[in-house]
N, C-alpha and C positions, 0 to 999 in steps of 0.2 A: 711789602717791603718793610724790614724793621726800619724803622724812624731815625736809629743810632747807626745802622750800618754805613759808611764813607762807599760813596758813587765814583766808579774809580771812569771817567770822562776822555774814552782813551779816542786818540785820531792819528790815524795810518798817514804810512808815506807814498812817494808818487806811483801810482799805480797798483793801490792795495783797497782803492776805492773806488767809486764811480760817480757820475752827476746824478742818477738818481735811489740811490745805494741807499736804503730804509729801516737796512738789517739794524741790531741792538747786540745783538751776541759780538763780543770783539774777537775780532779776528788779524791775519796778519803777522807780526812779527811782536806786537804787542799782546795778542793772544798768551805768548811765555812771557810776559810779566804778570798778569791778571791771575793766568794758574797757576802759579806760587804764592797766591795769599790766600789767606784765612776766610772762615767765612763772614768776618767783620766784613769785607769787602766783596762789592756787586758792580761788576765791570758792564760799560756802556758805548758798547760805539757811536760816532759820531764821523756818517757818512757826508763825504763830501767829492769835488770832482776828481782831487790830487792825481790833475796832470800836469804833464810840462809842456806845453804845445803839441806836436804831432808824436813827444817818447810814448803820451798815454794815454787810453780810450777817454774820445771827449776831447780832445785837440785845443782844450783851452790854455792859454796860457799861464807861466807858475803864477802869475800876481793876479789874476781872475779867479783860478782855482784858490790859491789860499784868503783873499777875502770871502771868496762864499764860505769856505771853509772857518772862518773867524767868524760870520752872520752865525752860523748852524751852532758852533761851539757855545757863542753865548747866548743865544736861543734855550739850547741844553742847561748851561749853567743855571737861567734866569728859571728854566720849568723842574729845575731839581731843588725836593727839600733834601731837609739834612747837608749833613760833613757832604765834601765835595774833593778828590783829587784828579785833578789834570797831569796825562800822558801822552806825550806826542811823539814818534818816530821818524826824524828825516822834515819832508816837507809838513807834515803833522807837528813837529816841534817849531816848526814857521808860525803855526796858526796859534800854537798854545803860548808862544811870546806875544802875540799881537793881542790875543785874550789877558795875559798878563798885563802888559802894559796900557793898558784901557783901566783894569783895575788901580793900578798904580796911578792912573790919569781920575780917577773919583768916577769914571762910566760904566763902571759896575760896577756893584755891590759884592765882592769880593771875600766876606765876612766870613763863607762857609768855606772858603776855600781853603782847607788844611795842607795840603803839600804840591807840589809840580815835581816832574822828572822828565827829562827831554833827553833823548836818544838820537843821537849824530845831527844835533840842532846846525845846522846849513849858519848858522848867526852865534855860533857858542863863541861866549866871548874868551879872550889872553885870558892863561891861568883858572878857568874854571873845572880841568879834569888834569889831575897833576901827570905830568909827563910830557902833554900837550903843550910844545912850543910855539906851533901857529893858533890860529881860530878859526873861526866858520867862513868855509867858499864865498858867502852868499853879503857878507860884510859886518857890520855892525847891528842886532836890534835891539828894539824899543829894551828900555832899562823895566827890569821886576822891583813889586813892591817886596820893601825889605820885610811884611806883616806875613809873606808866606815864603817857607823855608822851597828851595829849589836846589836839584841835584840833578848833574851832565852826567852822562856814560858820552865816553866816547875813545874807541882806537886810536892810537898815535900814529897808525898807518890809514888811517879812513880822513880823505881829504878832504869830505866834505865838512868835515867839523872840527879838520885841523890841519887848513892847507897851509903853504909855508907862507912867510908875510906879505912877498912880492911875486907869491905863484900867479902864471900866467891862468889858470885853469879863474881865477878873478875874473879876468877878461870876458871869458868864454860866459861866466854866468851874469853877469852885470850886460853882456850885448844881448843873452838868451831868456829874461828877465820876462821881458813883454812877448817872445816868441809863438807866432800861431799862425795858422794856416787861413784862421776861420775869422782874423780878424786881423789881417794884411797891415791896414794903414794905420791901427794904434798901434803895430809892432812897428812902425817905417817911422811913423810920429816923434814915437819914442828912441828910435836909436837915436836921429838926426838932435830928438835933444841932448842925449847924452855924450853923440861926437861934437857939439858945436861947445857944450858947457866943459869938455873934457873932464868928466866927473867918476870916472873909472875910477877903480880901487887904487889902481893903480899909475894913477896920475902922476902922483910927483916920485915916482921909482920910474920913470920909464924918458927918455930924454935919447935926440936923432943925435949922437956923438959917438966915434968909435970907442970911445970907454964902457959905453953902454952897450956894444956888441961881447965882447968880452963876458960881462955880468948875462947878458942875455945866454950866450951857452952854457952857461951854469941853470939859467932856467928852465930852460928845453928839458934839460935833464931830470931835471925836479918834477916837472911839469907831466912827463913821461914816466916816470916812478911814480907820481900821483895819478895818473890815468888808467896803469897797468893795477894797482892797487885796488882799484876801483871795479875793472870789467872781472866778468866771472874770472874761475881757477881754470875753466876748460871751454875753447872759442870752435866752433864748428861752423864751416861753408861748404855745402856741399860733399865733397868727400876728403876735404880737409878741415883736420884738425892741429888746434894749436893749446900746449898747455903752458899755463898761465898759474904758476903755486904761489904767489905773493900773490893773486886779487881776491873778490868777494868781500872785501875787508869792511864794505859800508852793509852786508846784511849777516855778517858773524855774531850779531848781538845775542842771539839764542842756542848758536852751537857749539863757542869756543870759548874759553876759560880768558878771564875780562879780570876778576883779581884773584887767585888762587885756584882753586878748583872752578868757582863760580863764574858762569857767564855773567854778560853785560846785565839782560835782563833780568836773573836772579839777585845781581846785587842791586837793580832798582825796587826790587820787590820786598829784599832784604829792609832796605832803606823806607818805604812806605809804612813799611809793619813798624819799624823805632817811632816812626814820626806821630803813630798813630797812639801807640803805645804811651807817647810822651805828654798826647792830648789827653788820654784816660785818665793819666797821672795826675795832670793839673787840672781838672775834671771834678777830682773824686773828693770828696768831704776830708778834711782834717781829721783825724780820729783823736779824738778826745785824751789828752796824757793824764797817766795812772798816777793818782796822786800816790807819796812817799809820806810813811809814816814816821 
C-alpha cells in the first residue's frame, strides 16, 4: 500500500454486516461511494454486528452492536498508517460519531483523520443537510472535532436522519434502543429507567390534556408518512401485494439523483476527492516566485 494513499475506513448499516464479518473489501451501500474514487483512495471495511435486536442476524441490541462496532473502528483507526477517512451508513454513521467524538474527547489520536461522511446518520444534527427540517430519529450525538471537516447526505423524506421534531417514530427508538431477545433483563432494566426518568425525546411535547390529543393526530399522520417512507416501494404476504411508490427512501443513497443528476453516494465521493485534493494543496511546497527584472 502506498504510504500517501487515504484508507477510506468504511462501516455499514444494520444488517449489511455480521458479528464475525472479517471481510476488508467494502461492501454494501457504501461500496457506491468507495467506487467513485480515484486511485488515491483504498477502501476498508470495518465488520461489525450491525443489528437491532431480533430486525438482524445476531439479535444483539442497536447499543451493543454499535459499541462493538466503535471497539473495531478504532482498533482499525489506531492499526492504520497514513491519511485516514471515515464513512458510515445508517447505524455505521452511529459508530463513526462515537469514533469522532472520542477524538474530539483527546482518546484518540485523531491527527490522520482527513475527512468524515455520514449517510442517513440516525443523530444528524438541525441544519446539517440543507432542506432537512428535522434531525436524526435516534436524538442528539456526541459533538465532532471542528480539526476534521464532516459532511451529511441525507433525504428530506428518510426519517431516520430527518424525522420531524416531535415524531412519535422517537418513541419507538429511544423504548427499541436496548431491545433483544438474547439479553431480556438489560432490555427490561433499561426501559423501566427510561419510563421512571421520563427521559424520551419526547418528554416535554407530550402531556395527558385534550390539547394534546388534537397535536397528537397531527402526529399519527406524520408518523405514518415517516413509516411508509421508510418500508420498501413493493410489500408482499403471501399472495398479496401491496405498492408502496414514496418508500425505500433510507437505502436510495446509490440509485437516485440526491443533488442534480448525482446520487447521495456520488456527491460524498465527489466531496472526499475536494477534501483530499485541498490536503495535497496545502501539502505541496511554495514554488519559489520568479523574480522581475
Amino acid at each position: 500500500m502506498n504510504q500517501d494513499q487515504v484508507t477510506v475506513l468504511a462501516v455499514g448499516g444494520t444488517g449489511e454486516s455480521h458479528p464475525s464479518d472479517h471481510r476488508t473489501r467494502v461492501t454494501g451501500l457504501l461500496a457506491c461511494v468507495v467506487g467513485e474514487l480515484d486511485d488515491r483512495f483504498i477502501g476498508r471495511w470495518v465488520g461489525y454486528p450491525a443489528s437491532y435486536g431480533p430486525v438482524a442476524l445476531g439479535g444483539l441490541c442497536f447499543r451493543h452492536s454499535a459499541d462493538i462496532g466503535v471497539r473495531r473502528l478504532r482498533r482499525a483507526v489506531e492499526s492504520t498508517t497514513g491519511p485516514i477517512a471515515l464513512v458510515g451508513y445508517s447505524q455505521g454513521a452511529t459508530v463513526v460519531r462515537e469514533v469522532l467524538g472520542l477524538i474530539r474527547d483527546g482518546k484518540i489520536d485523531g491527527t490522520r483523520v482527513v475527512a468524515a461522511g455520514l449517510i442517513s446518520d440516525p443523530q444528524q444534527p438541525a441544519g446539517a443537510v440543507p432542506g432537512c427540517s428535522g434531525r436524526g430519529v435516534a436524538g442528539t450525538g456526541p459533538a465532532v472535532p471542528e480539526s476534521i471537516p464532516v459532511k451529511w447526505i441525507g433525504f428530506t423524506s428518510d426519517m431516520i436522519c430527518n424525522a420531524s421534531d416531535d415524531s412519535l417514530i422517537r418513541d419507538i427508538a429511544d423504548l427499541t434502543r436496548w431491545m433483544s431477545f438474547r439479553t431480556p433483563k438489560i432490555w427490561l432494566t433499561e426501559l423501566w429507567k427510561l419510563v421512571r426518568s421520563n427521559s424520551f425525546q419526547n418528554a416535554t411535547r407530550t402531556r395527558l390534556r385534550p390539547s394534546q390529543w388534537v397535536k397528537d393526530v397531527r402526529r399519527l399522520r406524520t408518523a405514518a408518512a415517516e413509516v411508509a417512507g421508510y418500508l420498501p416501494q413493493s410489500m408482499r404476504w403471501h399472495r398479496f401485494e401491496w405498492a408502496n411508490p414514496g418508500g425505500g427512501r433510507h437505502i436510495a443513497y446509490a440509485r437516485e439523483p440526491y443533488d442534480g443528476d448525482r446520487t447521495g453516494c456520488q456527491v460524498l465521493a465527489c466531496w472526499l476527492t475536494e477534501q483530499v485534493d485541498r490536503r495535497e494543496d496545502a501539502l505541496s511546497p511554495a514554488l519559489p516566485q520568479r523574480r522581475v527584472a
